[in-house]
Legacy VTK file of the C-alpha trace (Angstrom):
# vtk DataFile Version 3.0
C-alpha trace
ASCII
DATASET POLYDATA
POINTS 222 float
-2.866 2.305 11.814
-5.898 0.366 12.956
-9.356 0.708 11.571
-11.045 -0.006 14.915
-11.412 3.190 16.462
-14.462 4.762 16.749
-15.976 7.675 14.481
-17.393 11.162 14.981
-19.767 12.327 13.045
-17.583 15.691 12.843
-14.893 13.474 11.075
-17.727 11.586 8.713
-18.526 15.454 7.745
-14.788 16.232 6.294
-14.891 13.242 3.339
-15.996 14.585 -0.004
-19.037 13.728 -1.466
-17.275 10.889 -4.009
-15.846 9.744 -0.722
-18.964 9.357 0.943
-20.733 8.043 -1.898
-18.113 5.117 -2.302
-18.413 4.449 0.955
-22.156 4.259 0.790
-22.434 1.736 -2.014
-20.476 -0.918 0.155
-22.679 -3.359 1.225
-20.990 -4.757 4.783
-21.216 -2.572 7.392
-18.357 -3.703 8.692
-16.616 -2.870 4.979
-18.336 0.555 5.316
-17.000 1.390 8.704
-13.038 0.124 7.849
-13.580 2.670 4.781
-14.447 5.031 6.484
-12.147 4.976 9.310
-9.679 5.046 6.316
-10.240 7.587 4.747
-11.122 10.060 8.017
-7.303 9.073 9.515
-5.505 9.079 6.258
-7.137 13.211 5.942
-6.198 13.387 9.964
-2.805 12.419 8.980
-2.262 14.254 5.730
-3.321 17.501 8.068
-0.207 17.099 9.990
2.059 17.491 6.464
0.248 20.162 4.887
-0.953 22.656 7.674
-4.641 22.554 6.695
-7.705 21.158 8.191
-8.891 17.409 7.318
-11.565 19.137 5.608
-10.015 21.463 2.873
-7.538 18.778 1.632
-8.095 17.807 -1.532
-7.587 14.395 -3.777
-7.344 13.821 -7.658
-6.657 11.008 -9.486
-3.872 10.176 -12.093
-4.220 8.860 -15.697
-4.594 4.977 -13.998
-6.294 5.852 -11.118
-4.074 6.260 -8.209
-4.919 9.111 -6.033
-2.800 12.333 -5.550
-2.844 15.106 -3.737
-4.245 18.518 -5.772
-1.508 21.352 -5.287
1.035 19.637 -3.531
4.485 17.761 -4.078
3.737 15.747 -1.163
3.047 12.243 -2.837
1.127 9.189 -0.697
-0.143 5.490 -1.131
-2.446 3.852 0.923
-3.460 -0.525 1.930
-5.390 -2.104 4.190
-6.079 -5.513 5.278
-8.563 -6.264 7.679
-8.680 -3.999 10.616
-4.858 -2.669 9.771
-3.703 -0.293 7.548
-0.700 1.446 6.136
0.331 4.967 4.483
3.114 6.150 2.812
4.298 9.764 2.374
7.414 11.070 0.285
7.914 13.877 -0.615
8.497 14.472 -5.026
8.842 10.595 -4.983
6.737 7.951 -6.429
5.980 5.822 -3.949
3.585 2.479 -3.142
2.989 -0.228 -0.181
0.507 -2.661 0.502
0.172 -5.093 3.347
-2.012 -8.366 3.002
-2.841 -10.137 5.973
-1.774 -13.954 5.174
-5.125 -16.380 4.635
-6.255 -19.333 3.022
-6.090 -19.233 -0.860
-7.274 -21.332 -3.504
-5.360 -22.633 -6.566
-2.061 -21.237 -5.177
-0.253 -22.741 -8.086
-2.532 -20.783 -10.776
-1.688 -17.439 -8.867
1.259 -18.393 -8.783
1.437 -19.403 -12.791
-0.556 -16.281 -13.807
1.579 -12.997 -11.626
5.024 -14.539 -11.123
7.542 -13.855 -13.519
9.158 -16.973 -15.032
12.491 -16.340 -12.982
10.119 -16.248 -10.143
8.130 -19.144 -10.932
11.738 -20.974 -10.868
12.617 -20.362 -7.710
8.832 -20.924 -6.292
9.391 -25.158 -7.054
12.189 -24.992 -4.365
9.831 -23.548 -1.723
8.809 -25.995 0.804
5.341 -26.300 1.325
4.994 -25.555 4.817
6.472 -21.896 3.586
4.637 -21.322 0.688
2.059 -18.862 1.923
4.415 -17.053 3.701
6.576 -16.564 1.182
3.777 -15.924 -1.962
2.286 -13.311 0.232
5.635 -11.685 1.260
6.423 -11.361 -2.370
2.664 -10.529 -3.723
2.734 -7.067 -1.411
6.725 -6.314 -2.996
4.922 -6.820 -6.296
1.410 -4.633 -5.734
4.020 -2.128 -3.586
5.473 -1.723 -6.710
2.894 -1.645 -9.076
1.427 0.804 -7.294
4.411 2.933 -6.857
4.325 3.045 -10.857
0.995 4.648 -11.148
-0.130 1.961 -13.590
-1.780 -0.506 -11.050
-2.924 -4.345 -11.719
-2.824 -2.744 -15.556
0.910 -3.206 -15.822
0.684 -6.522 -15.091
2.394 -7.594 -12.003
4.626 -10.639 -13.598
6.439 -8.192 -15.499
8.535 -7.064 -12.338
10.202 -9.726 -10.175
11.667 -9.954 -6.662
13.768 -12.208 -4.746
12.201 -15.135 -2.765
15.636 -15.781 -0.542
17.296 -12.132 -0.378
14.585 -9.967 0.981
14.232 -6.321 -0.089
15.376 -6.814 -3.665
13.784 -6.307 -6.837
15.081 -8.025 -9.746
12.895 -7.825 -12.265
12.567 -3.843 -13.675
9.966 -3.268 -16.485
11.976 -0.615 -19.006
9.891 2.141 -18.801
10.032 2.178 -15.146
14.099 2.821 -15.294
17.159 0.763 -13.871
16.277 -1.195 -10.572
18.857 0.537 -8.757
16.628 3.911 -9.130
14.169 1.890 -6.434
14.203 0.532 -3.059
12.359 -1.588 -1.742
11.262 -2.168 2.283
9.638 -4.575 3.518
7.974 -4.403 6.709
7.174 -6.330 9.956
3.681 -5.296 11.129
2.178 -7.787 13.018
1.974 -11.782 13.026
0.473 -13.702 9.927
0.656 -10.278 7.909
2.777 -9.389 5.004
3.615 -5.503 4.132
6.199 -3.828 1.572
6.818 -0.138 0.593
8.165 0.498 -2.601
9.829 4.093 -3.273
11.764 5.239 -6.426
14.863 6.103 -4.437
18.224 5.220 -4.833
18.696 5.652 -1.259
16.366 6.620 1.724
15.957 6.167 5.711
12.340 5.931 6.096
10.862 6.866 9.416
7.766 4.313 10.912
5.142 5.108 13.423
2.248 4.064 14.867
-0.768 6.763 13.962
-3.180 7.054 16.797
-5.630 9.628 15.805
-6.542 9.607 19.675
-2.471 10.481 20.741
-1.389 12.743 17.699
2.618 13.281 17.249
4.014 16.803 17.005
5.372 18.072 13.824
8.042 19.702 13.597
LINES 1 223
222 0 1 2 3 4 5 6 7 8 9 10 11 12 13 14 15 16 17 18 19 20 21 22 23 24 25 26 27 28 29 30 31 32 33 34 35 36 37 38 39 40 41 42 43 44 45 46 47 48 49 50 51 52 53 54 55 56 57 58 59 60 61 62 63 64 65 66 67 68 69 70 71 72 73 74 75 76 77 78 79 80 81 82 83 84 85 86 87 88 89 90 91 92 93 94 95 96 97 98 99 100 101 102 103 104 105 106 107 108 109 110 111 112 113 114 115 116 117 118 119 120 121 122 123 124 125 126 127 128 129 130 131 132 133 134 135 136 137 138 139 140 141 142 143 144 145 146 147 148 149 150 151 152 153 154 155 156 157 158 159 160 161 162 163 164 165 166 167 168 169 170 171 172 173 174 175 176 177 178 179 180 181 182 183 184 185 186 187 188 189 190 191 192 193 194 195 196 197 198 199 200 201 202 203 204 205 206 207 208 209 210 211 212 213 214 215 216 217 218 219 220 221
């Protein structure tokens, strides 16, 4: 979805009052507006699933943080980058995604060093340079996809799971606690140009469906 459309005050009036206080304490206006348009389509959106107004739906958070619906086995995960943004909906299924749009970074090799697993950090040295942020950002969003799917966030540390830099879409690298690495599946997606997504869902198998939200052009459930 894109963060550039405009707001109505009527959709301003269906965020909480955390929501609107988060929102408040951002300092850019432009941050303030991309939150907010984030957090108006994602309720929009979540209306559609659960037959209730933007207004009466309502969030918690888990043990580390990630956000979940209260009374409701629909689960969700939200990223943005920029003016774009993504959400995922399962249903009873842990799921995460995040989407970086690609940029200039400093001391690539200390990111690199620090979140890569060693098996990782192996096959990085055979990357050629003109690929290099391509390929660190396709792999960062399979990493904080799946980090995020988990529950536990930047907490778990993100060089404990690994992913493949030449076969996309497969994890290879499966902390214990989080099961075998055939119990997850892993997507990642082409959104624009320059920009880097992944979905990560605890499924042995799936068939995702991907659309466009235009809070302007709604679909029809069903």
């Amino acid at each position: 979805m894109s963060l550039n459309h405009s707001i109505k005050q009527e959709d301003w009036e269906w965020l909480s009052v955390e929501e609107k206080t988060k929102i408040n304490r951002l300092r850019d206006g432009v941050h303030r507006k991309s939150a907010t348009s984030m957090r108006t389509q994602l309720r929009r959106l979540l209306s559609m699933y659960l037959d209730k107004s933007p207004a009466e739906i309502s969030f918690k958070a888990a043990q580390f943080g990630k956000p979940y619906l209260d009374d409701s086995s629909l689960s969700f995960n939200i990223s943005h980058s920029g003016d774009l943004a993504l959400v995922a909906i399962t249903l009873n299924q842990e799921v995460g995604i995040d989407i970086e749009k690609w940029r200039f970074l400093e001391n690539l090799e200390g990111l690199v060093k620090r979140n890569f697993s060693d098996r990782e950090q192996q096959a990085w040295l055979t990357v050629e340079d003109s690929q290099r942020q391509q390929t660190f950002f396709n792999l960062w969003t399979c990493k904080e996809a799946f980090i995020k799917a988990t529950g536990r966030g930047l907490g778990m540390g993100v060089s404990r799971c690994g992913f493949s830099l030449t076969q996309p879409n497969t994890l290879m690298e499966c902390p214990d606690e989080y099961g075998e690495m055939s119990e997850w599946s892993c997507f990642q997606l082409e959104v624009g140009e320059k920009v880097s997504a992944c979905m990560m869902l605890r499924s042995k198998s799936c068939s995702p469906l991907f659309y466009v939200f235009d809070p302007e052009n709604l679909p029809q459930m069903g």
